[in-house]
BALOBA-1460 file (C-alpha; in Angstrom, 3 decimals):
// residues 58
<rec num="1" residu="x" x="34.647" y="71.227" z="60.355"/>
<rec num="2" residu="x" x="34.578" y="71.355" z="56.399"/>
<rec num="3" residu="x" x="34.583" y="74.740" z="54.635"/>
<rec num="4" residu="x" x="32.257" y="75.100" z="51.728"/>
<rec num="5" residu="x" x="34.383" y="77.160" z="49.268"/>
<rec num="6" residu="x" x="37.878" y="75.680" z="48.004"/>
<rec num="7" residu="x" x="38.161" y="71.717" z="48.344"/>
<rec num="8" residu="x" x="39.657" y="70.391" z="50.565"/>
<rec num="9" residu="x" x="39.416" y="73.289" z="53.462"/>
<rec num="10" residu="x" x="39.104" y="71.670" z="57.005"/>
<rec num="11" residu="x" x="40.650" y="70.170" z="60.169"/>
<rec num="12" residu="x" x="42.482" y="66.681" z="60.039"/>
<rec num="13" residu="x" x="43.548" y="64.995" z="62.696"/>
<rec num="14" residu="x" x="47.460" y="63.948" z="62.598"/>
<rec num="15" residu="x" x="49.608" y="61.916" z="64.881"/>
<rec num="16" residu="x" x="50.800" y="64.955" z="66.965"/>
<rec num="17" residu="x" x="47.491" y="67.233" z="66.712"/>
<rec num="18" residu="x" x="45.567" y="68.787" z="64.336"/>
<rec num="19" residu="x" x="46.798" y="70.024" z="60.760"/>
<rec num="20" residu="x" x="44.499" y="72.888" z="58.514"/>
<rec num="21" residu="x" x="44.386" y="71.933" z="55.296"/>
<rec num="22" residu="x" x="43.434" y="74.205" z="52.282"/>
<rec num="23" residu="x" x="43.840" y="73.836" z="48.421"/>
<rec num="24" residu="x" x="42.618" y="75.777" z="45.444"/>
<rec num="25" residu="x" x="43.056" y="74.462" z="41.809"/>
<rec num="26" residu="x" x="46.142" y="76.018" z="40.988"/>
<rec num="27" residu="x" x="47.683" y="74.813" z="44.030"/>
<rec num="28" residu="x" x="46.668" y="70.733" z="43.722"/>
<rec num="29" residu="x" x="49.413" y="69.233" z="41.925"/>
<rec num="30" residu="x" x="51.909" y="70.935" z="44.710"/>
<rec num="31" residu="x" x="49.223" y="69.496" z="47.385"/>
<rec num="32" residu="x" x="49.582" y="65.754" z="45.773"/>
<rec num="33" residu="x" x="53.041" y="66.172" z="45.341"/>
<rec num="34" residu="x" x="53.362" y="67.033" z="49.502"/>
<rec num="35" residu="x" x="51.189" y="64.081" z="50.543"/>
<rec num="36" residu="x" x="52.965" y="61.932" z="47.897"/>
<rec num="37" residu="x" x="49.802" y="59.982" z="46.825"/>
<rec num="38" residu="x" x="49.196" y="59.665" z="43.097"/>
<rec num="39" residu="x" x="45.859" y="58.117" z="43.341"/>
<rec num="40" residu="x" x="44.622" y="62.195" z="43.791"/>
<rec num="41" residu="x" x="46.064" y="62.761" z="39.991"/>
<rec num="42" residu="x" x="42.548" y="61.636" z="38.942"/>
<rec num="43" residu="x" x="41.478" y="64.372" z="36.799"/>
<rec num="44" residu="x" x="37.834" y="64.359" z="38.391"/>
<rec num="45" residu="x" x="40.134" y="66.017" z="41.226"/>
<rec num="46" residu="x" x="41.957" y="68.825" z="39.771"/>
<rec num="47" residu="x" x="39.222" y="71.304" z="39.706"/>
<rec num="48" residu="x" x="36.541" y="72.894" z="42.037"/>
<rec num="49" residu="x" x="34.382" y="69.748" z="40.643"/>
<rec num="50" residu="x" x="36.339" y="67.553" z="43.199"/>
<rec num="51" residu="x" x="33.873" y="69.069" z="46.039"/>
<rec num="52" residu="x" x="31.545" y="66.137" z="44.460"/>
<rec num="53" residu="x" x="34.242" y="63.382" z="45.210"/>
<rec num="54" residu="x" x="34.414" y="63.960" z="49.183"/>
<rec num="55" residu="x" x="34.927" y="60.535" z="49.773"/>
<rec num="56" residu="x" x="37.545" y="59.522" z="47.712"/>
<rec num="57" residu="x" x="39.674" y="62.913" z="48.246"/>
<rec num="58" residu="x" x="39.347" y="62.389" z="51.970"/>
């Protein structure tokens, strides 16, 4: 289920379950910093523009 507002906004599976993951601008360099991967420190990912890079977000 994907959620057409903020980027990323939807259901991922995890090892356990399910997680709900949701992320506004301001709140993406905490986001990267929780998942720990630096490859989403592109800048074509810090603002609402990142909608257009699905597939290398997800």
């Amino acid at each position: 289920m994907r959620h057409h507002g903020g980027y990323p906004a939807q259901i991922y599976p995890c090892r356990d379950g399910y997680v709900v993951l949701g992320t506004e601008p301001a709140g993406w360099d905490a986001f990267v910093d929780l998942v720990g991967d630096e490859t989403l420190r592109n800048p074509d990912f810090a603002g609402l523009d990142r909608r257009n890079c699905r597939q290398e977000v997800d």
